[in-house]
C-alpha positions in Angstrom: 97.8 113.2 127.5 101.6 113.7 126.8 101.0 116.8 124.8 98.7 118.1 127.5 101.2 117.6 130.0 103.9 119.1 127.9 101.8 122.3 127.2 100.5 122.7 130.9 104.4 122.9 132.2 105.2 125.5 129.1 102.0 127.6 129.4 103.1 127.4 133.7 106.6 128.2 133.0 105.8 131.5 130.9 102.8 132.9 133.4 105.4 132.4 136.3 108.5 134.0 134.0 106.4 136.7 132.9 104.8 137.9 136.7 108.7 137.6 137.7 109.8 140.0 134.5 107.3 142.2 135.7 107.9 142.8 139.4 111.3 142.8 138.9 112.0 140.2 141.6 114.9 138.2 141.9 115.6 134.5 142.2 114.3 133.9 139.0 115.9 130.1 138.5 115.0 129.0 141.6 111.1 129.9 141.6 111.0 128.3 138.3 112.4 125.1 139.3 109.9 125.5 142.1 107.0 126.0 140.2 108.2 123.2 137.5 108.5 120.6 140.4 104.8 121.6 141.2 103.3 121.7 137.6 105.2 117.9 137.1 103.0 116.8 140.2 99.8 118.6 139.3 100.3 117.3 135.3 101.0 113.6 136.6 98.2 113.3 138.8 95.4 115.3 135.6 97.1 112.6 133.7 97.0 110.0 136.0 92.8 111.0 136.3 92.6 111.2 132.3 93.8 107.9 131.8 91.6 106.5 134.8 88.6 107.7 133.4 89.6 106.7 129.1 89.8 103.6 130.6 86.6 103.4 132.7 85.4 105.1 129.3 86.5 102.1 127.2 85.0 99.3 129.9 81.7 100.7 129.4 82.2 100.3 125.7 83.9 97.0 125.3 81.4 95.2 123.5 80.0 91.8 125.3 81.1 88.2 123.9 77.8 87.5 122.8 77.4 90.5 120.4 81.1 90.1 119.3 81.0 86.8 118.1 77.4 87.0 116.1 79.3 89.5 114.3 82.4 87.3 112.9 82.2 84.1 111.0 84.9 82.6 113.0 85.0 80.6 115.7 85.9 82.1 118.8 89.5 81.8 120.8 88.6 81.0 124.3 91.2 82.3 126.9 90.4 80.6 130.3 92.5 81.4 133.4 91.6 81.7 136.9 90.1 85.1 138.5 93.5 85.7 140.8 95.5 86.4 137.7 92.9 89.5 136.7 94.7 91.3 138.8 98.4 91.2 137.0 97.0 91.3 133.5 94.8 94.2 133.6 98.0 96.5 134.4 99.7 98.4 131.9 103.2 98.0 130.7 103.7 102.2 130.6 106.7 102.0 133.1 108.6 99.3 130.7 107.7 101.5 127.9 110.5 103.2 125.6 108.0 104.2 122.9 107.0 107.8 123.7 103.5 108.8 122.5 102.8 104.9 121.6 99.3 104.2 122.7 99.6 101.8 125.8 97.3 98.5 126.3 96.9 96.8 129.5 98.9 93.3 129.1 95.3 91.1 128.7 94.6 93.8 125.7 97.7 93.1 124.1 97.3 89.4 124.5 93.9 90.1 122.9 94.8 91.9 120.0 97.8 89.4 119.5 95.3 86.3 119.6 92.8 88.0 117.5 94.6 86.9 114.1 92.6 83.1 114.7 89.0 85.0 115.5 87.6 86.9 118.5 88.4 86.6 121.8 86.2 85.9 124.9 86.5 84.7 127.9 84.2 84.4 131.3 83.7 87.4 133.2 84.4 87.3 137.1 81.3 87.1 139.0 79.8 90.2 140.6 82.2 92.6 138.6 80.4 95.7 137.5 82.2 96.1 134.4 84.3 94.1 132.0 87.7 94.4 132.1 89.9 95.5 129.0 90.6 92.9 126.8 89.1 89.3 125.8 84.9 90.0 125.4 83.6 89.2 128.5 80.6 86.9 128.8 79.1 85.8 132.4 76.9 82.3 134.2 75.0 81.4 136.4 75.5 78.3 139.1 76.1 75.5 135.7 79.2 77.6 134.7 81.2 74.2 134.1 79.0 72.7 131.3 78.6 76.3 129.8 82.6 75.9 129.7 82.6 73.0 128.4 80.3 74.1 125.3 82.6 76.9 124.6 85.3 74.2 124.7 84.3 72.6 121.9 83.2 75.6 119.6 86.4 77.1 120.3 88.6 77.5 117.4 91.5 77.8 120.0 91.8 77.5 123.8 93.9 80.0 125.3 94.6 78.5 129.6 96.9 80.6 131.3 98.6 78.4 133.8 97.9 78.7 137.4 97.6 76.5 140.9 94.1 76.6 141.6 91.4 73.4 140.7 89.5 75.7 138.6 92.6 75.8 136.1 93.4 72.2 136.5 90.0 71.2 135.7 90.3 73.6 132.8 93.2 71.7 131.9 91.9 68.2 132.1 88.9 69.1 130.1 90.6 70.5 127.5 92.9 67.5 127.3 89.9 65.4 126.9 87.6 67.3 124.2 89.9 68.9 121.8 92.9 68.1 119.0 96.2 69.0 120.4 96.4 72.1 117.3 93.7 74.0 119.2 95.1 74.2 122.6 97.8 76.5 123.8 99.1 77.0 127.3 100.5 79.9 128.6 103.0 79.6 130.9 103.2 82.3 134.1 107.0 84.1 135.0 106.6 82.6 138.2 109.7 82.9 140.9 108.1 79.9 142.5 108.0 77.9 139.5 104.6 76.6 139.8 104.9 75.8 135.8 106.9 73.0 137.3 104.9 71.7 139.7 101.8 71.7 137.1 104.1 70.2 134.6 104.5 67.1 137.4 101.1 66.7 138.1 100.2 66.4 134.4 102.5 63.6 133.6 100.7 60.9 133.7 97.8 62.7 131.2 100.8 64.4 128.8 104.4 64.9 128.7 104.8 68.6 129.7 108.7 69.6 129.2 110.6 70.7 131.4 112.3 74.6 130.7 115.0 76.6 131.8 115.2 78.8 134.1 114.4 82.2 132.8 116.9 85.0 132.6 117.4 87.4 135.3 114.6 89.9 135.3 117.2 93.1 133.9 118.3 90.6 130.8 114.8 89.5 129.7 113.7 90.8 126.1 109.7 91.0 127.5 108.3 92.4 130.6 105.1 90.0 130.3 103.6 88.8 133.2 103.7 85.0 130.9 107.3 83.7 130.1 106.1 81.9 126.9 103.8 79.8 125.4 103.3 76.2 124.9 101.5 74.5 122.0 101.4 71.5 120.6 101.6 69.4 117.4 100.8 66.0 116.3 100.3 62.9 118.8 100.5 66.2 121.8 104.4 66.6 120.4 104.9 70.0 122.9 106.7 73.2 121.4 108.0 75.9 123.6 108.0 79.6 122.7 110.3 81.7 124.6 109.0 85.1 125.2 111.8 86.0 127.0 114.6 84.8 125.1 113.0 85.8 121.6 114.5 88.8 119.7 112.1 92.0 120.9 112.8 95.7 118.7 114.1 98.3 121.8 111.0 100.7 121.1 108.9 98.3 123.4 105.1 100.0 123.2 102.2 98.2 123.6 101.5 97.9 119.6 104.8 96.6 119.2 104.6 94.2 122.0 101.1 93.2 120.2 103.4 92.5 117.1 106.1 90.4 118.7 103.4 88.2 120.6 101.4 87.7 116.9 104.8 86.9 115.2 106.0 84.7 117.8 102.9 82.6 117.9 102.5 82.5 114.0 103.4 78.7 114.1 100.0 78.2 116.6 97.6 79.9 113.9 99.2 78.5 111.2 98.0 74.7 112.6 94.6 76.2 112.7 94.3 77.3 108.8 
């Protein structure tokens, strides 16, 4: 789409310079800053309605959970989290972007790809959507969705719970505590201004010692742009380990592929527990 762009404002540039050369008009510099300022808008919305429709493109194709994990031998990673957060993860990280041309995932695809080192991802698809969206394999219930859950639980080779505030995730939460070894769960924790990490971390004292964390560099000084601030696993006897997305060493060409790289590398210490 960049290369499109690129060649619509040259090809736009030379038809205008050209009718100009010929009619012999003046003001030359000024109708072709005119016409560029048009052709930017015109190219950013084509663009905007290409990548709209690659992505619609790519929902229709995303395989379901079911049909993805018949085809690996691994168990799956299960990445639980509740509905509300659908919203932040399935944007893109294009305006954080320094890596020109890079191909760009939405922030659930990269976490996806990252997590996909320890075997495919699902997760449970929201009720009533009409199509998936990008990133774990999506598979849906019916009215018994908590014992579904709690089957996927224990097949999971990992379970992935992005931290929130609603019951859902605390039940999540509790039920992981309960059914699997401390290796195979990891907790991701939210960039949350309201610190609701800390709050969670409270109200799950008396079932595990959550740490407590620093406060997370100003917003201008952090290394990611993630939505999640880190993640926490966890080693023997629920012995808690903090990775610190935003305080962990991050190249400067910041695509999506290299953010997929800097998530896999940081959380090598998780899969390694699993081998």
């Amino acid at each position: 789409m960049a290369t499109g762009s690129a060649l619509l404002l040259i090809g736009s540039l030379g038809v205008y310079g050209a009718r100009l050369f010929i009619s012999g008009t003046g003001g030359f510099l000024d109708a072709v800053l005119s016409n560029m300022v048009i052709v930017l808008i015109g190219g950013g919305v084509i663009c905007g309605t290409g990548g709209l429709l690659y992505s619609r493109g790519q929902q229709h194709l995303q395989a379901p959970a079911e049909e993805v994990t018949a085809g690996d031998s691994r168990a799956p990673v299960l990445y639980l989290r509740s509905f509300e957060d659908d919203s932040v993860t399935k944007s893109s990280h294009l305006a954080g972007s320094y890596a020109i041309g890079s191909r760009q995932f939405t922030e659930e695809q990269e976490l996806t790809l990252a997590l996909s080192t320890a075997g495919p991802v699902i997760a449970v698809g929201q009720p009533g959507e009409q199509l998936p969206l990008l990133g774990a394999h999506r598979l849906y219930m019916d009215e018994d969705w908590q014992n579904r859950v709690i089957e996927l639980m224990t097949g999971a080779r990992l379970i992935v719970l992005r931290l929130g505030t609603t019951e859902g995730v605390w039940w999540e939460f509790e039920q992981a505590l309960a059914r699997v070894g401390p290796e195979r769960l990891l907790l991701l924790v939210p960039s949350d201004p309201e610190d609701a990490y800390e709050h969670f971390r409270q109200r799950a004292h008396p079932r595990i010692n959550l740490p407590a964390l620093l406060d997370p560099p100003a917003l201008g000084l952090r290394h990611s742009r993630m939505s999640v601030r880190g993640a926490l696993f966890f080693g023997p006897g629920w012995t808690p380990h903090f990775i610190d997305f935003h305080r962990a060493p991050m190249p400067l060409m910041r695509g999506s592929e290299v953010r997929v790289e800097f998530v896999r590398k940081a959380l090598e210490p998780v899969f390694a527990q699993l081998r």
